[in-house]
Structures are given as C-alpha cells and as structure tokens.
N, C-alpha and C positions, 0 to 999 in steps of 0.2 A: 118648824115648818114640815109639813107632811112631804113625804119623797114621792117622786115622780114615777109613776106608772112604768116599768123596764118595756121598751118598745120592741116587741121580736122583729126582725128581716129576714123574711125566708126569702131564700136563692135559690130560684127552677129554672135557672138557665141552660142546665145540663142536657146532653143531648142523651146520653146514655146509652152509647151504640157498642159498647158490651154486651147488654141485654138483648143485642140483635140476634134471630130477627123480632121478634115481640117488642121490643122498643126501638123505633123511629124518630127521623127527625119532626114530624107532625104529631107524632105522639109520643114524649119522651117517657122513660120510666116514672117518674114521679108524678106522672098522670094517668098509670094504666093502672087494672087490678092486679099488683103481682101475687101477694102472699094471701089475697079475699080480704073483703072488710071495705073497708075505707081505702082510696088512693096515697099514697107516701106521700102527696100535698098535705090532701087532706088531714094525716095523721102530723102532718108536721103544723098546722096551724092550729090543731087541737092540742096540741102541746103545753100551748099556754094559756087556753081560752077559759081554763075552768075555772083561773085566779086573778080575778076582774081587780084587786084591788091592790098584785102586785106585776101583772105584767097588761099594756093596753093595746089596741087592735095594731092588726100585723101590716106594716108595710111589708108587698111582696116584689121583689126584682125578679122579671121573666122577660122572656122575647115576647115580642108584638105577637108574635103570628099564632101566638097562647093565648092572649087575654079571653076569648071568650070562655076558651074552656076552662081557665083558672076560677075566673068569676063564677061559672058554674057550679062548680067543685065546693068553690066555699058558701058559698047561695045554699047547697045538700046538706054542710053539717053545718051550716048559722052563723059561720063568721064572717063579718064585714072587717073588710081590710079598710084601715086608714087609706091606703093608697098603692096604688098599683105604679109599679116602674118599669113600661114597656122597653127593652132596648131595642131600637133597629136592626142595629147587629152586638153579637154577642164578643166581649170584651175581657171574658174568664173575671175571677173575684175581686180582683181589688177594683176592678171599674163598679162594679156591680157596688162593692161595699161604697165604693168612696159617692157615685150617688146616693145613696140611703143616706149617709152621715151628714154630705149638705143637705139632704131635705127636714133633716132631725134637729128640734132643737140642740146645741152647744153639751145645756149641762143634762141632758138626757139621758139615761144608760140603754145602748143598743145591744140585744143578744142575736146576733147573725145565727141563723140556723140553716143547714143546709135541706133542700125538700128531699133526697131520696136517702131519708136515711130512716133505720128501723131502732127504736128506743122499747126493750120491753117493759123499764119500771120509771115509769115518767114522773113518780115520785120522787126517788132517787135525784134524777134530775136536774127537777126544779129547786130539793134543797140544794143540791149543789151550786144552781145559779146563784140562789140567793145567800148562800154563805160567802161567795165570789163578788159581790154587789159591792160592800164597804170598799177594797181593795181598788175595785176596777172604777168607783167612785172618787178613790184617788190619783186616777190617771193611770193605774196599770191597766195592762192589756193583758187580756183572761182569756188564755186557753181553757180549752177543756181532752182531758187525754183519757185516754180508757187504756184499763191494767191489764198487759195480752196476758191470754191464758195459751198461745202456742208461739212461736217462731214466725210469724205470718209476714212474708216477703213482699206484699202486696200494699203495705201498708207504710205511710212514713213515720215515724217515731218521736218522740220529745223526750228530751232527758232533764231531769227535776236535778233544781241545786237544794239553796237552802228553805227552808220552812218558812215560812212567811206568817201563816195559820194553823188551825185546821184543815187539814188536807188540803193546802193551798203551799205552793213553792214555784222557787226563784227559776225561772226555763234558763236551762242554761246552753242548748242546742237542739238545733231543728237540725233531724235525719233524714235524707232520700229516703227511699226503698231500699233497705237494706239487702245482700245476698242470704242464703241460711244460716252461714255461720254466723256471722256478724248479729243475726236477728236472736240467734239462741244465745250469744254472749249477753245480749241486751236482756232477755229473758231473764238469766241465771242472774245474771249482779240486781235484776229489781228496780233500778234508776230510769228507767226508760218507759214510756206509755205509747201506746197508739195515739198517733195525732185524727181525732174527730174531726177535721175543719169548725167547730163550733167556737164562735167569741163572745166575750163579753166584756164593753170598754163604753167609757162617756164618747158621745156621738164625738164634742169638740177635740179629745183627746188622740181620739182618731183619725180627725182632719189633721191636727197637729202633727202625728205620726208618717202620714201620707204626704206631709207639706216636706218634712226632714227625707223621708227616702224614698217617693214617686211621685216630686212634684208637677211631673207633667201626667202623669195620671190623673191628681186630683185638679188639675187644671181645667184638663180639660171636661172632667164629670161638673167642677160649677160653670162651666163655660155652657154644656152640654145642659144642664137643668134651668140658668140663665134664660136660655132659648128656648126651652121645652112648650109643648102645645098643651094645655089639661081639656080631658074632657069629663068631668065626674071626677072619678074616684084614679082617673085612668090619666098617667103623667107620659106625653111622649115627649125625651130626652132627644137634641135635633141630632139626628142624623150622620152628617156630614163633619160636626164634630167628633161625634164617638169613633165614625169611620179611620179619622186618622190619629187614633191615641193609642200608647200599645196596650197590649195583652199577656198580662202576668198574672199568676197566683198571688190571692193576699197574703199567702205565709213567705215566697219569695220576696214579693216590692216588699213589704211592712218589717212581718212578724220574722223573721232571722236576721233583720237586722237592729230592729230595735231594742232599746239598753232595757226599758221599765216593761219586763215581758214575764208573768207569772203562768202556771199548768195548775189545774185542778184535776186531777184524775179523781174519776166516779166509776162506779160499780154500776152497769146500767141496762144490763144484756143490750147491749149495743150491736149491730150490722150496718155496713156501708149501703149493702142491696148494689155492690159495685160489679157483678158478673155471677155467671151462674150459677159456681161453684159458691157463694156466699146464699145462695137461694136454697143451693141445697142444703146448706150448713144449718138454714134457722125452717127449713119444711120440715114435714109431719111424715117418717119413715115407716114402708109397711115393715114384715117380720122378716125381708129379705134385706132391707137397708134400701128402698126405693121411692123414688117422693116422685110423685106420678097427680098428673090433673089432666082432665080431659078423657076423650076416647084412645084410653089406653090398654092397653093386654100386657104383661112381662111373663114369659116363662122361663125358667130356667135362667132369672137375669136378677143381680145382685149390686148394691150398691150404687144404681144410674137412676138420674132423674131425667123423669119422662114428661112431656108434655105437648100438646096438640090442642090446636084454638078448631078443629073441627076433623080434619082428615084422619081416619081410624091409624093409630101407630100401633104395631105390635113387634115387640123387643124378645126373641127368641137368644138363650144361651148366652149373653153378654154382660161385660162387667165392668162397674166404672165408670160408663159412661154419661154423656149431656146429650140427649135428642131433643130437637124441640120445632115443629111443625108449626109457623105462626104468620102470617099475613103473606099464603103464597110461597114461604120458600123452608128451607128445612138445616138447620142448624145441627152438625155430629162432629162431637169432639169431646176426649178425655177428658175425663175429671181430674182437675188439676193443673190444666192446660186454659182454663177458659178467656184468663186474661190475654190470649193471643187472639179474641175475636177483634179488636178494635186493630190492630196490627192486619187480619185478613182483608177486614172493612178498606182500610186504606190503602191498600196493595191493588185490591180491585178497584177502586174509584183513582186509582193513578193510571194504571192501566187502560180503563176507560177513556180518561182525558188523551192519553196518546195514543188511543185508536180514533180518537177525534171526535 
C-alpha cells in the first residue's frame, strides 16, 4: 500500500509583539518582510511544497482576522492549502493542533510547523522528517530539537534518553527556560537540544494523546469543528465554544506528559525570528558588526541593529544597541535585553486599562 502524503499544519496564530513595533496584532511577524524575500508564512508553506509525493497541501491554523492575507500570501508563491482553520479567538497550540488532528484523517501523519520560524537547510529538514515518519507512524510523538551551539536562555530544552534510531531518541524531559548556568551545564554534558515547537505524529495518535492528558481541550476543538461554518477552503471553528476552552502549550497539555515521546535533533541553521536580538543573530553585518535596513546613517556605532520603515535614523557613537523606527513609534533597547519588549508591551496595555 503506498503511504499517505505527511500533511503539514502551519500555526500563524502568533501575535508576535516581541518584534514590536514592526509586528502587530493586524500584522503579525510571520506575515511581514522581516529578513526580505518571502514572508516567514510564506517560507514556512514552501517548506514542504517541493515534495509533492511525500508531504500534501498544508492545512493552515490562523485567526480569522488573517484569512485574507494568508490566502494571499500563499496565492504569491503557489500553494493552495487543503484548508484554512480560522480561530475566533486564539487558544495557544494545543487548541490549534487538536483542531487540525480532528480535521485529519486518523491514520495520516501530521508535521505541525510553526509559521515564524527561519530554517536555512530545508534539506536537512525534510530528511529528518522523513527519517522520523516510520517511528511517529508507530504512534510516537516526534519532536524535532536543534543542537545549541551557545547557552541560549531564551530557549526551552529537551533532553534525549535512549536511541531509538538514527538520530532518533527517547525525550526523556521537557525544560523551561533555563537560567545561564543551567543552560551551559546542558551544553557541556551534550544531552540536551533546543526545543523547536516542531512535531511529527499520526493525526489519531494525537487525538489519543490529547483524549489521555487535555481531554477538555480536545473536547471541545471536535465540539468546536462539529459546529464549524465552511466557506471554500476557509473552516470557521464556532466561536462560543472555543471561547470557553482553556489555553495551554501543546508541549505543556501533551508533550511532557506523555509516555511514547521521541526528539530528532537536526542540524538546520535554524532561528525562532522570536525578538530582535535573534534578527540580529541571522542579519547581514557591515565591518562595524551593524545590520541596518532602511534610511540609516551609523557613525561611530558598533555592534547595533538599525532599522527604520521611513523616518531617517541616524546612530552617532553607540554600541549594542536595537533601534527600530516602524508603524509610528520607535523602539531603543539593549542588545541582549530584547526579550523584555513583550514584558513593556504588557505593562503599558495594563496601565492603559486602569486609566480606563
């Protein structure tokens, strides 16, 4: 019997308000130009698109208030998604996954991919899904981990037990964010990967997984597609049930508690594109160490990324630093620091509400 097309699910439900100001909630990161080229949608539905005979068109999970510009998106580089999963409101991943896996056939292999993510050897990649396939064929659930190459605290971790395959072993814990020290211990012993959010499991396996440790999650996602409106290609999921379901990480509801849980780590020049400082990590530095776009000047300025969507920036004597001029408002902050924009974002939109 010839095997079934692996179905990708890309997840653009991310707001992305690290990247603020440049990414919004009407415009999240994975639908702007960050790095040129294609959109991080874009690049994530081309992912799979070239291997018509091992992976088939992409169910996508987004917010409604995206459809048309996803559809667009994929309309520019060719891909017709099997199916669009507007949410009403946003439900974090395991809602998101657990509608895709009821929409999916049972014995299907789903590769969830995340949309704002940067993959430079897509080669790499794809053999690694497909060496991952037999396993997760067999009802494992197929992480995918990348080998840090620094201490990176930003990041949650996976630690590999036994061998299973080729470059296929047994998860034997899922890490927070580690502190430094803790992250350079991880480093030094070897045992430990970056967790990519990327999976790979039989659709049914997954239901099953989600029925064992969030069964009101996946309750209410076929409760929620039960009721759904279709219009084309375009699935809206009602409403009123998603409203009231919670909101967890699929590696919290699922993936650290479940028993048959393997890691593939891959070599992949991989980036999350999770805040600025990762923008700067994978841009194009002049001979001062400066990754500058737009109407820029730097004199005397070393090591800071520059960037302006029109109003002239000029960076005199400085070092280090994140500037970034982008819909209206102007972002300045240490390099090194940047994961404290979604921390500012939230202080003022508190703030806000109790000045009323």
């Amino acid at each position: 019997m010839e095997a079934q097309p692996i179905v990708p699910v890309i997840l653009s439900g991310g707001a992305g308000t690290r990247l603020w100001p440049l990414s919004r909630a009407e415009a999240p990161k994975q639908l702007i130009d960050l790095v040129g080229g294609p959109t991080l949608l874009q690049r994530a539905a081309l992912r799979t698109a070239g291997d018509v005979g091992a992976f088939g068109p992409p169910i996508v999970v987004a917010s409604a208030r995206h459809a048309d510009a996803i559809e667009a998106q994929l309309d520019a580089v060719g891909v017709k998604p099997d199916c669009l999963i507007l949410e009403p409101v946003a439900r974090n991943t395991a809602m998101a996954i657990a509608l895709a896996a009821s929409a999916i056939a049972p014995s299907a292999l789903m590769l969830v991919l995340p949309s704002d993510q940067m993959i430079g050897d897509e080669q790499a990649f794809r053999q690694a899904v497909l060496r991952a396939g037999p396993i997760a064929a067999g009802d494992m659930l197929v992480t995918f981990g990348i080998t840090p190459d620094r201490p990176a605290t930003g990041y949650g971790y996976i630690e590999r037990g036994e061998a299973l395959g080729e470059d296929l072993y047994r998860a034997t814990a899922f890490v927070e964010k580690p502190d430094l020290a803790r992250a350079e211990t991880y480093v030094a012993a070897g045992r430990h990967v970056w967790n990519a959010g990327i999976f790979l499991m039989r659709a049914g396996a997954c239901v099953d997984a989600l029925d064992e440790h969030a069964s009101d999650i996946l309750a209410a996602a076929r409760a929620a597609i039960a009721a759904a409106r279709r219009e084309g290609t375009r699935l809206h999921p009602d409403e009123a049930t998603l409203a009231a379901a919670p909101s967890l990480p699929f590696d919290i509801a699922v993936m650290e508690k479940a028993s048959r849980v393997a890691v593939a780590p891959v070599a992949m020049d991989w980036s999350d594109v999770g805040s600025w400082d990762s923008l700067y990590a994978i841009g194009a530095r002049d001979e001062a160490g400066n990754v500058a776009s737009g109407p820029v000047q730097a004199i005397d300025a070393n090591g800071c990324l520059l960037k302006s969507d029109g109003p002239e920036l000029i960076a005199i004597g400085v070092e280090d630093l994140i500037v970034v001029a982008a819909e209206g408002a102007m972002l300045v902050v240490r390099r090194g620091e940047s994961e404290k924009v979604r921390e500012a974002l939230l202080a003022i939109a508190a703030k806000r509400s109790e000045q009323g």
